[in-house]
MIDOSE-1310 file (N, C-alpha, C; in nm, 2 decimals, decimal comma, always signed):
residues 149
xxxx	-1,81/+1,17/-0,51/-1,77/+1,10/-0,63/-1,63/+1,14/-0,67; -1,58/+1,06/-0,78/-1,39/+1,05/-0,71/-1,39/+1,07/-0,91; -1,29/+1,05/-0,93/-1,25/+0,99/-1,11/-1,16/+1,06/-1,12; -1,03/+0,94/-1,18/-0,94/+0,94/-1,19/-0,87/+0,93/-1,37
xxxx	-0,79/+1,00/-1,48/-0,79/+0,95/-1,59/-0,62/+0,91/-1,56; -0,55/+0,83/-1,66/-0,47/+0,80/-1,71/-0,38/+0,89/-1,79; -0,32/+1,02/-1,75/-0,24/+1,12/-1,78/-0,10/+1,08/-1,77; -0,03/+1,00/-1,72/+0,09/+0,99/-1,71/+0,13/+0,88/-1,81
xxxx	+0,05/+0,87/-1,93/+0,08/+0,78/-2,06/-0,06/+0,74/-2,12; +0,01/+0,75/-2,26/-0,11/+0,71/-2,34/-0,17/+0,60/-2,37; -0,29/+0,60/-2,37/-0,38/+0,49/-2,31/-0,46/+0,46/-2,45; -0,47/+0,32/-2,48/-0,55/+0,27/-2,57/-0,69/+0,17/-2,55
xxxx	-0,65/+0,15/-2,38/-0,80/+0,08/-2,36/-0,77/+0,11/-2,20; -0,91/+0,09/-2,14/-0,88/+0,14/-2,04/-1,02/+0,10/-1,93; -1,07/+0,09/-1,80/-1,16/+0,01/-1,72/-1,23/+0,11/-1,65; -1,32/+0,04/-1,54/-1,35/+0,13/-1,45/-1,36/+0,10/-1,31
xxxx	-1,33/+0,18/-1,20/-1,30/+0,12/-1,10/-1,42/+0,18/-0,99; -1,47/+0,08/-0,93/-1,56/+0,11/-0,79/-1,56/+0,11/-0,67; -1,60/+0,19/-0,60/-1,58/+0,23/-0,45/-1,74/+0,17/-0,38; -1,74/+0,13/-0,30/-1,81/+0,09/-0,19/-1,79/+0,10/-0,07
xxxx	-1,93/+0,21/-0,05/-1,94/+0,30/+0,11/-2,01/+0,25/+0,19; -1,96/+0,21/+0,31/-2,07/+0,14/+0,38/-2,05/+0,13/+0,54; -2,11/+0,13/+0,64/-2,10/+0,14/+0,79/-2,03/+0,01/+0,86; -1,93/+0,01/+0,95/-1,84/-0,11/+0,99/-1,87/-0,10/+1,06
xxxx	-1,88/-0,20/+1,16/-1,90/-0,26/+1,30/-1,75/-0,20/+1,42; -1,78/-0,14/+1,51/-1,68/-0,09/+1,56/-1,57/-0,22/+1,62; -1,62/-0,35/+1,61/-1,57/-0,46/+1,67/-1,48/-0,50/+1,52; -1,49/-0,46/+1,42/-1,38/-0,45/+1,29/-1,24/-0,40/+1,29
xxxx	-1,12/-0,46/+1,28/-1,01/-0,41/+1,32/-1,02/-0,31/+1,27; -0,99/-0,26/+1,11/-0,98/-0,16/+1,02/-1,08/-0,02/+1,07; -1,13/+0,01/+1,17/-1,23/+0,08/+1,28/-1,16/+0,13/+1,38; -1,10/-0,02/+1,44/-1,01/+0,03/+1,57/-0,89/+0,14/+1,57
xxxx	-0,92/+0,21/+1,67/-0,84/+0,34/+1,68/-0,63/+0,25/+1,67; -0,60/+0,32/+1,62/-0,46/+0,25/+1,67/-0,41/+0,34/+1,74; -0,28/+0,28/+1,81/-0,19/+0,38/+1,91/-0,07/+0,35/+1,89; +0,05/+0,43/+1,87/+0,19/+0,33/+1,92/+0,25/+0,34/+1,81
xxxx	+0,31/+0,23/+1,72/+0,39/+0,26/+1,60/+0,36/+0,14/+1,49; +0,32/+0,22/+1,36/+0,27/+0,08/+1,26/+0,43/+0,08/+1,18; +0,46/-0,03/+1,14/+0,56/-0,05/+1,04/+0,48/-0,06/+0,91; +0,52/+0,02/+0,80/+0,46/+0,02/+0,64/+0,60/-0,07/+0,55
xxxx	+0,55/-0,16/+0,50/+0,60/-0,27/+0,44/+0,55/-0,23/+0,26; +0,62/-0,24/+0,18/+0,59/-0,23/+0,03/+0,59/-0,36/-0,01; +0,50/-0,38/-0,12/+0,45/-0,53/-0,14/+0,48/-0,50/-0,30; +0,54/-0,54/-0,38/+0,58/-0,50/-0,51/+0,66/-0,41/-0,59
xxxx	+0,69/-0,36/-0,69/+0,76/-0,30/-0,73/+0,69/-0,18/-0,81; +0,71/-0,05/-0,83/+0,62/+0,05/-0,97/+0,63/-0,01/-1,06; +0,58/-0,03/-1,19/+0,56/-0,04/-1,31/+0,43/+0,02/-1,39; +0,47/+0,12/-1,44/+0,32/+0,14/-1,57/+0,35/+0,11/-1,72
xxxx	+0,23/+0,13/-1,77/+0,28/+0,07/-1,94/+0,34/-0,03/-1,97; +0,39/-0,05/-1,99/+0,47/-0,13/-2,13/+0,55/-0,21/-1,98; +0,58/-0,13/-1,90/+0,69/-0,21/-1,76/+0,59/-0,28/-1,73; +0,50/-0,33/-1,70/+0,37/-0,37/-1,66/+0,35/-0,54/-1,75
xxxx	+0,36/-0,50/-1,86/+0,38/-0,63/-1,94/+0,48/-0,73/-1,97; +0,60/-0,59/-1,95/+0,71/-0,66/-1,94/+0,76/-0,81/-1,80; +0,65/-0,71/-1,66/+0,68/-0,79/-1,56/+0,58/-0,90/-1,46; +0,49/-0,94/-1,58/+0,36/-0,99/-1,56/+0,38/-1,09/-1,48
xxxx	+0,50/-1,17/-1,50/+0,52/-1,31/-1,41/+0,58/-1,30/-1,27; +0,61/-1,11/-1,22/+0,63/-1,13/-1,11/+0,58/-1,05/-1,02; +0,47/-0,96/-1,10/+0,33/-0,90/-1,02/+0,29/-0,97/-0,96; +0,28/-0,95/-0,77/+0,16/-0,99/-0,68/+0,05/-1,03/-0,73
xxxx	+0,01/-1,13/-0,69/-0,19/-1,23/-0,69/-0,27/-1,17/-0,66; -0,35/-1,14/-0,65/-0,48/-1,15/-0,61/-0,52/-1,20/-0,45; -0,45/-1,34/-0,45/-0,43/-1,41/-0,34/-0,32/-1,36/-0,24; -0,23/-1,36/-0,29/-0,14/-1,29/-0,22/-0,16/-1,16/-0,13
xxxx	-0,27/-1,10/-0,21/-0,34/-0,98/-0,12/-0,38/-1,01/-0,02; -0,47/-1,08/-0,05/-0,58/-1,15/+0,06/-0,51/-1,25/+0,14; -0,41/-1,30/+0,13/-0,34/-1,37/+0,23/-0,25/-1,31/+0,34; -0,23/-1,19/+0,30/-0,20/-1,09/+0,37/-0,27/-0,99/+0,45
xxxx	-0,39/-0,99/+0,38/-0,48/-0,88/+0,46/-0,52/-0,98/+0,59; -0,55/-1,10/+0,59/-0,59/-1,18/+0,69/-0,47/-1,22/+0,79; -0,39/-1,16/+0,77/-0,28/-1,15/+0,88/-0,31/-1,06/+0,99; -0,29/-1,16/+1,10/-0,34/-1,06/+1,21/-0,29/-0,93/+1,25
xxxx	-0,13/-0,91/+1,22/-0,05/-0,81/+1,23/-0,14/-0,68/+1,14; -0,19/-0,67/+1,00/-0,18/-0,62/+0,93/-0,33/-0,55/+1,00; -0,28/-0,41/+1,01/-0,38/-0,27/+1,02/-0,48/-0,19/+0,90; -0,41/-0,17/+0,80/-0,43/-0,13/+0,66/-0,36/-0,14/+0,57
xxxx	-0,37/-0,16/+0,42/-0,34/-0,15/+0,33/-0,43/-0,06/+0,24; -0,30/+0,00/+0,10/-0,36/+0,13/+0,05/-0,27/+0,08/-0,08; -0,36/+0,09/-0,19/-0,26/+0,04/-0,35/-0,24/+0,16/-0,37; -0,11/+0,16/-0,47/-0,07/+0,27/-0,49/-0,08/+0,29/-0,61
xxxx	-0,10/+0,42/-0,67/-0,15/+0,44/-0,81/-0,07/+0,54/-0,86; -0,10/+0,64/-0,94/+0,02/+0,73/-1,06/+0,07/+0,79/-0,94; +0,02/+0,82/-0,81/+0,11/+0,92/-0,76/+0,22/+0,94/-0,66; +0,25/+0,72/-0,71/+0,36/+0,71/-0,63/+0,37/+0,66/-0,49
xxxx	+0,46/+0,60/-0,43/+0,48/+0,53/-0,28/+0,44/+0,64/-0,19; +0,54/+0,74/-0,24/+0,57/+0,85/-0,14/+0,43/+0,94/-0,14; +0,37/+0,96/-0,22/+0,23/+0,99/-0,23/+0,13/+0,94/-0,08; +0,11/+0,77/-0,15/+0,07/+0,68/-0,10/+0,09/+0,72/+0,08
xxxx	+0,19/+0,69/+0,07/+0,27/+0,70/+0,22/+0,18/+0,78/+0,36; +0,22/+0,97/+0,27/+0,17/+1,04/+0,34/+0,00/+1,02/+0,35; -0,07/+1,00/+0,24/-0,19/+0,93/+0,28/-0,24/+0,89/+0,34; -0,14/+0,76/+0,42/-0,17/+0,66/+0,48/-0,13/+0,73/+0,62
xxxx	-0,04/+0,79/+0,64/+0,02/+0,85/+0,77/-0,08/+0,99/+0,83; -0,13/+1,03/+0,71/-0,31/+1,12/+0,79/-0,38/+1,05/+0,80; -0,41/+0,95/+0,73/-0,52/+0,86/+0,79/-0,50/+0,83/+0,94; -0,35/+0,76/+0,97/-0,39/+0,72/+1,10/-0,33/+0,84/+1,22
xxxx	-0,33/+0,99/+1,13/-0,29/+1,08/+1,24/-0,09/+1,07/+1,32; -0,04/+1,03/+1,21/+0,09/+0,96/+1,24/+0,20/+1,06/+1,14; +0,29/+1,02/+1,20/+0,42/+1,09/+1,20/+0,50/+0,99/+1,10; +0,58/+1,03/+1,00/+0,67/+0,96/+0,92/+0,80/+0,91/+0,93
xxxx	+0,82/+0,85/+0,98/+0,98/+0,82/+1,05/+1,08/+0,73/+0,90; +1,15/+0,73/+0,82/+1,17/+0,72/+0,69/+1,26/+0,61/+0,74; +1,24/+0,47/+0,69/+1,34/+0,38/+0,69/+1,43/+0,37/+0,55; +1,33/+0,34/+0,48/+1,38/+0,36/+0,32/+1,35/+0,50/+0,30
xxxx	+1,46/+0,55/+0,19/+1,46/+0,66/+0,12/+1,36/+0,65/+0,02; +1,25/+0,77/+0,07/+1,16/+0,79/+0,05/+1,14/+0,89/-0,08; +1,22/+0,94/-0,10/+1,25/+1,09/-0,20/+1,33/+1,02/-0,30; +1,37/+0,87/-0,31/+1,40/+0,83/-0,46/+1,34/+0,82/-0,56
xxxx	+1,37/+0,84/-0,73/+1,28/+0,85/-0,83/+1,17/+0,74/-0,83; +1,21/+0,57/-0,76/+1,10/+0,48/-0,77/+1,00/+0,52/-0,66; +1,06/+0,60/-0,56/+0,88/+0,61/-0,46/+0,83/+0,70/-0,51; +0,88/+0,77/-0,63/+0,76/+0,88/-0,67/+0,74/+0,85/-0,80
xxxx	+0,73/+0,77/-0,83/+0,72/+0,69/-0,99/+0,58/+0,62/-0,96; +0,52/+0,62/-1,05/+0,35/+0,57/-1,08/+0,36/+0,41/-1,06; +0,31/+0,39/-0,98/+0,26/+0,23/-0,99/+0,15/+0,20/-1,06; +0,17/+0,24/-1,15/+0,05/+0,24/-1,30/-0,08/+0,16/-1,20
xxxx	-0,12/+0,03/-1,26/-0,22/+0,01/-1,20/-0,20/-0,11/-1,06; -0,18/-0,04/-1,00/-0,18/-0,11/-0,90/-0,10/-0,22/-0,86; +0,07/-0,21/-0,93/+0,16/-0,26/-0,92/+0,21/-0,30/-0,78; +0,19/-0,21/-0,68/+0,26/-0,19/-0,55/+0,12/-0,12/-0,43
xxxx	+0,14/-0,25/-0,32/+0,06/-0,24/-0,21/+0,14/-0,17/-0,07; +0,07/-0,10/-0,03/+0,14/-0,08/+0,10/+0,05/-0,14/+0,20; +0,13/-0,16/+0,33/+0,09/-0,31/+0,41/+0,13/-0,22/+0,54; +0,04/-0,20/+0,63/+0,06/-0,15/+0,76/+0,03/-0,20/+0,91
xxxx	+0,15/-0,26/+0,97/+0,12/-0,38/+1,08/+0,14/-0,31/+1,17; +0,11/-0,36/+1,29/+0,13/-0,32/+1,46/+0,27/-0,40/+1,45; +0,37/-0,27/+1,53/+0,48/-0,29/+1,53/+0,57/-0,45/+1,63; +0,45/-0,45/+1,76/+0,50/-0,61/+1,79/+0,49/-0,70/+1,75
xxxx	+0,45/-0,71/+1,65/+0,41/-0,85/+1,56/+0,52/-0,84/+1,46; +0,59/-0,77/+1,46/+0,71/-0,77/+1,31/+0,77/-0,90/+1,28; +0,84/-0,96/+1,37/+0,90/-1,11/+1,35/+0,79/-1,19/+1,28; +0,66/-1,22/+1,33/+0,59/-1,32/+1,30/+0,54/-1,28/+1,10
xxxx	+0,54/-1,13/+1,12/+0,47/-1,07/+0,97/+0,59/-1,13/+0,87; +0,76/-1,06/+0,90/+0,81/-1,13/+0,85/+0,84/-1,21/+0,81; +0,85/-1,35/+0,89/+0,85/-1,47/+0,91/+0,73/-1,51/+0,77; +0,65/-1,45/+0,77/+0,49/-1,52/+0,68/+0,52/-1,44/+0,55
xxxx	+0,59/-1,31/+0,58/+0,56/-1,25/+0,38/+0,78/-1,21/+0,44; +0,84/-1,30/+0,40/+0,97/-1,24/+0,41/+1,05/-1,15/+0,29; +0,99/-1,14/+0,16/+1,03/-1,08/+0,01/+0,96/-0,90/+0,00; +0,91/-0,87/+0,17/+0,84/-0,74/+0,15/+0,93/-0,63/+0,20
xxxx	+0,96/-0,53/+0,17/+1,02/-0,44/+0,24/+0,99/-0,32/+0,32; +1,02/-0,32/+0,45/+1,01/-0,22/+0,56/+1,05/-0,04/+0,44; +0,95/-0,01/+0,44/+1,00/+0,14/+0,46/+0,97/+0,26/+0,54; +0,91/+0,26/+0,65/+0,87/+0,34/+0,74/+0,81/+0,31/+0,87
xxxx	+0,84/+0,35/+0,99/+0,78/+0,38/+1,14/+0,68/+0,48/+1,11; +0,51/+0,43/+1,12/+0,45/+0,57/+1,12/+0,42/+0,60/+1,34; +0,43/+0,69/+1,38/+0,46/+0,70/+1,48/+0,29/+0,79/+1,49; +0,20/+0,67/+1,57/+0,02/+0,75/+1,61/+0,04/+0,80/+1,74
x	-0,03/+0,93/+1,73/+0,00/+0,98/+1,85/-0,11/+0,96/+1,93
């Protein structure tokens, strides 16, 4: 069991969020061992509080998620929450047992700045598919080679 509060600003109303654990079919990509080199692509901008309202009309869908997760390129995605890109990042880089290779500057104030609630997605593709991922989400930005050993 996990729980998270809202410490990096004060909160006047607030939700609850749920996890669901359950056994995948090893014939499920998100299963498959990867090898080789994923490119991590950022899908939005940080914003919490008050930035959040201010930028409602250019926060990612819903759909937009899901139109992306069913891209064949795409290995995992991980939302990122108060503790930041760069947080996020290394999370995502022990998950797949991988090395950090830094395209974007990773140690600027916005990758370690709170993507309040889930302002910014990270998007992780198999690196030969990059033209075609591009080509389908072209507004996302490359910030890292995670390098699986």
């Amino acid at each position: 069991m996990n729980g998270s509060t809202e410490d990096n600003m004060p909160t006047k109303t607030t939700s609850v969020g749920v996890t669901v654990i359950g056994k995948a079919h090893q014939t499920n990509a998100a299963t498959t061992k990867v090898t080789g080199t994923l490119l991590v692509y950022q899908l939005g901008k940080p914003y919490v509080g008050e930035e959040v309202k201010k930028h409602l009309a250019t926060i990612f869908s819903y759909d937009v998620v899901c139109k992306i997760r069913r891209n064949r390129a795409v290995v995992d995605m991980l939302p990122v929450g108060s503790r930041g890109v760069r947080y996020e990042m290394v999370q995502m880089a022990e998950t797949h047992r991988a090395k950090i290779e830094e395209i974007a500057d990773l140690g600027t104030a916005d990758k370690n700045q709170s993507a309040g609630p889930a302002t910014v997605v990270l998007v992780a593709i198999i690196e030969s598919k990059q033209k075609q991922f591009e080509q389908a989400f072209p507004k996302m930005t490359l910030l890292a080679k995670l390098r699986v050993s």
